[in-house]
PyMOL Python script that loads the backbone (N, CA, C, O; Angstrom):
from pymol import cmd

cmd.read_pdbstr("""\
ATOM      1  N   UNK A   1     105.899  98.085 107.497  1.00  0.00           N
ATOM      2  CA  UNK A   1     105.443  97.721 106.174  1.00  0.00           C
ATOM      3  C   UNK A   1     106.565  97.054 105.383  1.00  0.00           C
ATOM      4  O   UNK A   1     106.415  96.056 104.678  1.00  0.00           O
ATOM      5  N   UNK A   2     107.691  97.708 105.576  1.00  0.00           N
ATOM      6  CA  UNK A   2     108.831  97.064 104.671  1.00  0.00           C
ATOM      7  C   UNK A   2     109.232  95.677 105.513  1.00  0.00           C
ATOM      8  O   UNK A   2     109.554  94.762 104.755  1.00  0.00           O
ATOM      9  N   UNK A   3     109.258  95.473 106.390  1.00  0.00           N
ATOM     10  CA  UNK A   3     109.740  94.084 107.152  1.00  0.00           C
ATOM     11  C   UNK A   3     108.750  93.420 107.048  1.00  0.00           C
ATOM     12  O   UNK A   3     108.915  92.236 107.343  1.00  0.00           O
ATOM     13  N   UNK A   4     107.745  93.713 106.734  1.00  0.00           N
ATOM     14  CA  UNK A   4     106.466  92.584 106.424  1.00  0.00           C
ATOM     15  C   UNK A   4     106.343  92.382 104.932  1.00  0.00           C
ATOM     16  O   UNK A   4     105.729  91.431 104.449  1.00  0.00           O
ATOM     17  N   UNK A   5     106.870  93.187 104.316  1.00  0.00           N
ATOM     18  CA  UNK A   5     106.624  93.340 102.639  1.00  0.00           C
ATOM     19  C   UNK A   5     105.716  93.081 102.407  1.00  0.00           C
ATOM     20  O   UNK A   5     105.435  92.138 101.666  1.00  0.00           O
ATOM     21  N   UNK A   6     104.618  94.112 103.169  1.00  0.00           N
ATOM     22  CA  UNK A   6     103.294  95.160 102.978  1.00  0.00           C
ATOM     23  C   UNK A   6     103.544  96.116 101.895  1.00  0.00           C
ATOM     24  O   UNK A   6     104.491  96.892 102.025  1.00  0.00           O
ATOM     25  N   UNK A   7     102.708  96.165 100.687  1.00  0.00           N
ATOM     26  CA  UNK A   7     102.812  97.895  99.905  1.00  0.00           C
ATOM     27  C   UNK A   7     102.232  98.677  99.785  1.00  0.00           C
ATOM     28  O   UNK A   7     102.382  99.660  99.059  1.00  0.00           O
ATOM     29  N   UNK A   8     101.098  98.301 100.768  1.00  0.00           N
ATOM     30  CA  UNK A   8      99.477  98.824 100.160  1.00  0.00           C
ATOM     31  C   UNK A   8      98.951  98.754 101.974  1.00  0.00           C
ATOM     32  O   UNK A   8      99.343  97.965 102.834  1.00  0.00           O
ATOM     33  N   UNK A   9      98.087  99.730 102.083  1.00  0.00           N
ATOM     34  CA  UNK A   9      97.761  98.745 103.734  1.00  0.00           C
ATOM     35  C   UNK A   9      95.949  99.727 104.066  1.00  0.00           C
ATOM     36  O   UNK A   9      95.805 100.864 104.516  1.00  0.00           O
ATOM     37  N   UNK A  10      94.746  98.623 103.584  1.00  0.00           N
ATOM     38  CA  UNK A  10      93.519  99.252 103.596  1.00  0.00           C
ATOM     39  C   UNK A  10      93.593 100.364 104.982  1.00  0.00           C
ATOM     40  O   UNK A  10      94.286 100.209 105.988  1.00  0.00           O
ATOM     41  N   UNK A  11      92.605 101.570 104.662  1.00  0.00           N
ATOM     42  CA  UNK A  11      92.361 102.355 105.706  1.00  0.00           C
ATOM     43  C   UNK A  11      90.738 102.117 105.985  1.00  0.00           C
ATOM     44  O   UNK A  11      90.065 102.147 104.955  1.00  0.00           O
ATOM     45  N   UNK A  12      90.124 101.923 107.023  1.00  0.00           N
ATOM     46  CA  UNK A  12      88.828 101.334 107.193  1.00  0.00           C
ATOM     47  C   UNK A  12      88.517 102.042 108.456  1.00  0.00           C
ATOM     48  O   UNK A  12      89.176 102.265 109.472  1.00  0.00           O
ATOM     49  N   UNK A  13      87.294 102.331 108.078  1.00  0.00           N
ATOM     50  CA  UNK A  13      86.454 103.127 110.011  1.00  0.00           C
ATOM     51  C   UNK A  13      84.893 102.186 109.594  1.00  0.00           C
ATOM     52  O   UNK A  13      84.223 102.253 108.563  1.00  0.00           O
ATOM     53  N   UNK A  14      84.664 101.283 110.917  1.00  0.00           N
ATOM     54  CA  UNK A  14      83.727 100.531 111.441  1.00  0.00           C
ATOM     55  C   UNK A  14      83.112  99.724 110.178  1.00  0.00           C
ATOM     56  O   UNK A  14      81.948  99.559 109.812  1.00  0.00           O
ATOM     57  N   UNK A  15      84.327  99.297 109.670  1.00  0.00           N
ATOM     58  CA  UNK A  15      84.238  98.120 108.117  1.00  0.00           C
ATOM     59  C   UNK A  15      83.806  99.022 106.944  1.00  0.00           C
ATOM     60  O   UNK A  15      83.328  98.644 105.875  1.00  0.00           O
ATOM     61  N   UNK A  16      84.050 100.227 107.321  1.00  0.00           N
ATOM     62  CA  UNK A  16      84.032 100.593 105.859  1.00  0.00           C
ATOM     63  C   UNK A  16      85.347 101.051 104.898  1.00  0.00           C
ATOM     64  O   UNK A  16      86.158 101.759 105.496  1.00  0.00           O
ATOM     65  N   UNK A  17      85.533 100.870 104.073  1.00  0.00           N
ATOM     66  CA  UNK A  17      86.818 101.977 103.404  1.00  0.00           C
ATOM     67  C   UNK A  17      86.856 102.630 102.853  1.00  0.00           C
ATOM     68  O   UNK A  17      86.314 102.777 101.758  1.00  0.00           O
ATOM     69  N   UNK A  18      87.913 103.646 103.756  1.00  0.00           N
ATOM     70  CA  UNK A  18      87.909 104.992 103.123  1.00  0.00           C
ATOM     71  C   UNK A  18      88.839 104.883 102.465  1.00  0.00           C
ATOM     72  O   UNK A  18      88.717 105.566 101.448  1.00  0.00           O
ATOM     73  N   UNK A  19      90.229 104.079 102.538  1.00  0.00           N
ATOM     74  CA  UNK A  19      91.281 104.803 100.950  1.00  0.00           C
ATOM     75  C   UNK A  19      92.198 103.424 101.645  1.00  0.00           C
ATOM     76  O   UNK A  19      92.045 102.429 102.354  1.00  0.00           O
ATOM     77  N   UNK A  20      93.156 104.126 100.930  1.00  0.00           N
ATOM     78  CA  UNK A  20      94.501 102.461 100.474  1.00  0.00           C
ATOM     79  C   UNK A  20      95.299 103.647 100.558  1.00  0.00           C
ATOM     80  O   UNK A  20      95.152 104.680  99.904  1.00  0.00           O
ATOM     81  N   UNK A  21      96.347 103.336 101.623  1.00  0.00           N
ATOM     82  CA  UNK A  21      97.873 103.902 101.535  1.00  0.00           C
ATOM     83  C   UNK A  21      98.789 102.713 101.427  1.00  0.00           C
ATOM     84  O   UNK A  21      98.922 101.621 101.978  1.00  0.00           O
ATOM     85  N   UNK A  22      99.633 103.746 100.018  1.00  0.00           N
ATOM     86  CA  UNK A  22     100.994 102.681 100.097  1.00  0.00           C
ATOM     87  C   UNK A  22     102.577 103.125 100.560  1.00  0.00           C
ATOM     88  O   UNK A  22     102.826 104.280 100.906  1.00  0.00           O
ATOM     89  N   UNK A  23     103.189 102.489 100.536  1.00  0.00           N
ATOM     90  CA  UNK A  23     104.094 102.593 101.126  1.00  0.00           C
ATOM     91  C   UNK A  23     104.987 104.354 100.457  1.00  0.00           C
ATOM     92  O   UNK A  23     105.787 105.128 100.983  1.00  0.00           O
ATOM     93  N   UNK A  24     104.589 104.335  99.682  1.00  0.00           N
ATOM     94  CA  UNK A  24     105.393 106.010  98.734  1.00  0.00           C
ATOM     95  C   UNK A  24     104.842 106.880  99.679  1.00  0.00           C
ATOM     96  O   UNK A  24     105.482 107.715 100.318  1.00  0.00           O
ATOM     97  N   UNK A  25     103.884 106.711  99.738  1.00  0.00           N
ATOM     98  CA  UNK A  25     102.645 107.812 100.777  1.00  0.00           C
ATOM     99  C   UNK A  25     103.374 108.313 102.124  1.00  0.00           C
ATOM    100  O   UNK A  25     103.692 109.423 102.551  1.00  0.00           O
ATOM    101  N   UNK A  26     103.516 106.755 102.685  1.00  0.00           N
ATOM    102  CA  UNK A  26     104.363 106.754 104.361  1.00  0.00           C
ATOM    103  C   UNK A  26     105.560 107.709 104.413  1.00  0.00           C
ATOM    104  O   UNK A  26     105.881 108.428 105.359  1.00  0.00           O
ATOM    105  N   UNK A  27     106.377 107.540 102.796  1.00  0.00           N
ATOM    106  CA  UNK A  27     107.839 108.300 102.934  1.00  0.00           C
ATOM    107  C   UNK A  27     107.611 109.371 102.451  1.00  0.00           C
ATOM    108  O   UNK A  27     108.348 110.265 102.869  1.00  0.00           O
ATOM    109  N   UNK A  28     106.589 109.768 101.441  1.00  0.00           N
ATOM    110  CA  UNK A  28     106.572 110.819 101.170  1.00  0.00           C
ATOM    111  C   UNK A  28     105.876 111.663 102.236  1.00  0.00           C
ATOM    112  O   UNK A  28     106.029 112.874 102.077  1.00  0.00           O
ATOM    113  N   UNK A  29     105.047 111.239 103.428  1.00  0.00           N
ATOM    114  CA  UNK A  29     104.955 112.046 104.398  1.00  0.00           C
ATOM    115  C   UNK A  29     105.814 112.457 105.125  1.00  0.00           C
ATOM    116  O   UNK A  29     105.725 113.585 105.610  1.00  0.00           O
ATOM    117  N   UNK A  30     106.991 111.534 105.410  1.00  0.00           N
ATOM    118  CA  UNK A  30     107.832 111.337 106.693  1.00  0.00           C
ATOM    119  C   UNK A  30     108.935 112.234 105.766  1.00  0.00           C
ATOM    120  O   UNK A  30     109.565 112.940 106.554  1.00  0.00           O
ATOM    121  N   UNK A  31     109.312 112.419 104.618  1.00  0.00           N
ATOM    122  CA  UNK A  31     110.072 113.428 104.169  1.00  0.00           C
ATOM    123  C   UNK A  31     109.683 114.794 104.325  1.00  0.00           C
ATOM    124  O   UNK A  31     110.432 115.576 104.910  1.00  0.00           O
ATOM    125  N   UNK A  32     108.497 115.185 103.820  1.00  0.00           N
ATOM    126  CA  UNK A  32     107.970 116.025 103.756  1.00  0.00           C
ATOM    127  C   UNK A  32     108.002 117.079 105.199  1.00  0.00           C
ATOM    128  O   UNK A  32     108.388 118.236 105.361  1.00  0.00           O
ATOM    129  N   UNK A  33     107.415 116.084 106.090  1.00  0.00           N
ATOM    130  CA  UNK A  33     107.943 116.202 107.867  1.00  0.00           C
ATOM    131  C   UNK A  33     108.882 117.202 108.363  1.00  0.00           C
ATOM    132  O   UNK A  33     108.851 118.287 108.944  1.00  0.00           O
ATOM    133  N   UNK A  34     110.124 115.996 107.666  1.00  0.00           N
ATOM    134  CA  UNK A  34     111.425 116.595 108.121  1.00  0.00           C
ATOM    135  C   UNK A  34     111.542 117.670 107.372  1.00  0.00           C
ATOM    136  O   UNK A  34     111.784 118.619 108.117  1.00  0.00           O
ATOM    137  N   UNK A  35     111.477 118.082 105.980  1.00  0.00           N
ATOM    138  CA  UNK A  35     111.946 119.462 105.172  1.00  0.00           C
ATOM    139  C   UNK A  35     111.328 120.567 105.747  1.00  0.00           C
ATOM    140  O   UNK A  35     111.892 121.657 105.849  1.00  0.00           O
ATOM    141  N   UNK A  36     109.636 120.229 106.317  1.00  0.00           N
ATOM    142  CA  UNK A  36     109.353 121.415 107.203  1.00  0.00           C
ATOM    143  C   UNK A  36     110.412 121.875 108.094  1.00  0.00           C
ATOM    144  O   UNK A  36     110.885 123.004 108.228  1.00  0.00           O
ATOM    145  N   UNK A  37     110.764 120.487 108.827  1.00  0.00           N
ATOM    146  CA  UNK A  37     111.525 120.690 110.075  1.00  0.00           C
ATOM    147  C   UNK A  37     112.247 121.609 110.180  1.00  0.00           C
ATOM    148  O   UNK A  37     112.206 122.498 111.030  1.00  0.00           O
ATOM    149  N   UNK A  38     113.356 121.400 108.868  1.00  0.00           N
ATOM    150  CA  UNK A  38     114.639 121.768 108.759  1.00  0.00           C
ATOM    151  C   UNK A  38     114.410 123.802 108.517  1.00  0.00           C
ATOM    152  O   UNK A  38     115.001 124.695 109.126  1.00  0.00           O
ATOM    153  N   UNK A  39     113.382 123.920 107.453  1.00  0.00           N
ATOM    154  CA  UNK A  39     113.137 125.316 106.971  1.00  0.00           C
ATOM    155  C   UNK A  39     113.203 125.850 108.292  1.00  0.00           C
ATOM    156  O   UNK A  39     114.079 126.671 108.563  1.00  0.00           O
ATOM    157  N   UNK A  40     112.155 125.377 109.369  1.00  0.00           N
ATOM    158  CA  UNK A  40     111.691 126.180 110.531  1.00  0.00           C
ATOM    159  C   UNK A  40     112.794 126.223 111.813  1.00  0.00           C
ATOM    160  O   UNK A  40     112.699 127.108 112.663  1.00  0.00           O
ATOM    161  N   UNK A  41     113.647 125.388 111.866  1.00  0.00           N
ATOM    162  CA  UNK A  41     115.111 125.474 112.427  1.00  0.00           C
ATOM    163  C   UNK A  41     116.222 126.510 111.808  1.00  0.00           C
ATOM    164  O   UNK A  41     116.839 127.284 112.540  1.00  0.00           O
ATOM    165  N   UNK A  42     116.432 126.445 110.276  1.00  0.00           N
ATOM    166  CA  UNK A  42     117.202 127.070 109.927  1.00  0.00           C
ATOM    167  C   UNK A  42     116.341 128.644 109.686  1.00  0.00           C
ATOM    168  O   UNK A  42     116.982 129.684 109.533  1.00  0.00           O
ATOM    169  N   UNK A  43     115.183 128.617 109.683  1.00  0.00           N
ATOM    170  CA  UNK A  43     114.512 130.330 109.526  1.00  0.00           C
ATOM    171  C   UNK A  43     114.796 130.672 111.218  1.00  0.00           C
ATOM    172  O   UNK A  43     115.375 131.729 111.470  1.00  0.00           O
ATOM    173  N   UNK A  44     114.504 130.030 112.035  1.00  0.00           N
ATOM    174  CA  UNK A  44     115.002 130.176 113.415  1.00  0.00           C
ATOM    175  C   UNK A  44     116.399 130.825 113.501  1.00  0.00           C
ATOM    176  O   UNK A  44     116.702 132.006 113.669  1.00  0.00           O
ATOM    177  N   UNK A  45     117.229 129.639 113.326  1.00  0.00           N
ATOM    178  CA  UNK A  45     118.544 130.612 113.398  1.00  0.00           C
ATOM    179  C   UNK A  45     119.420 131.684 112.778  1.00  0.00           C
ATOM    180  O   UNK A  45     120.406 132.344 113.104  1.00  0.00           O
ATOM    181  N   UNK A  46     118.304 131.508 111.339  1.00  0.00           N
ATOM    182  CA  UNK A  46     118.933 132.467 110.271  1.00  0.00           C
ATOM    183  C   UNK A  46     117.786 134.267 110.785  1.00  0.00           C
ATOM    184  O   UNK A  46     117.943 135.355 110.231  1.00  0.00           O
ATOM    185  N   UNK A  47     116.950 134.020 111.722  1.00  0.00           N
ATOM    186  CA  UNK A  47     116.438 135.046 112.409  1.00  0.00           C
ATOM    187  C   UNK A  47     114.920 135.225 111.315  1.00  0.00           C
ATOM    188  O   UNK A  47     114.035 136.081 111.324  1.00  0.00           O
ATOM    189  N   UNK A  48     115.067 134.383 110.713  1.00  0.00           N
ATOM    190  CA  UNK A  48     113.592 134.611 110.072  1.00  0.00           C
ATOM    191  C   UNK A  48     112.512 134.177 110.149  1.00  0.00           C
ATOM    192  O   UNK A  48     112.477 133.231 110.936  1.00  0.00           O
ATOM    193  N   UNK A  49     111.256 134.490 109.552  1.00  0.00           N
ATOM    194  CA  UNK A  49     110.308 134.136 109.826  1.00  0.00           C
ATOM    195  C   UNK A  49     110.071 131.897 109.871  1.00  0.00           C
ATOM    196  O   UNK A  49     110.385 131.020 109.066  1.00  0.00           O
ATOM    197  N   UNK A  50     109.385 131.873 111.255  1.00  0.00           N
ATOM    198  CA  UNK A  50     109.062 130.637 111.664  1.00  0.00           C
ATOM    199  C   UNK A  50     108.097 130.369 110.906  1.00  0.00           C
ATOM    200  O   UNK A  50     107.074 131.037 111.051  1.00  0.00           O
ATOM    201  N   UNK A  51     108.138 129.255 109.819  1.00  0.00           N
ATOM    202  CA  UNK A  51     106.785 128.554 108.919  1.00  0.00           C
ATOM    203  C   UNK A  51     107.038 127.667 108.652  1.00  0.00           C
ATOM    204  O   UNK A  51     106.255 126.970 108.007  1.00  0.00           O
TER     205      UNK A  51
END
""", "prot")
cmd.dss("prot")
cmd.show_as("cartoon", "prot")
cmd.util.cbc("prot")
cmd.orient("prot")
């Protein structure tokens, strides 16, 4: 999206649309991702509960 300088990118099932993701969406998933990640690594080694 960013190398195309796309900001917006329709979501569609068999020509219809269902919603518009933009680019905040993409990172705010892909952050979100990793902070799980990190909790459930460090509850791992800190011996606590995995969530």
């Amino acid at each position: 999206m960013t190398r195309m300088r796309f900001r917006r990118l329709p979501v569609a099932e068999e020509g219809r649309l269902l919603g518009i993701v933009s680019i905040g969406d993409m990172v705010r998933a892909m952050v979100d991702g990793r902070q799980a990640e990190v909790r459930g690594l460090h509850n791992c080694i800190a011996g606590g509960p995995v969530a």
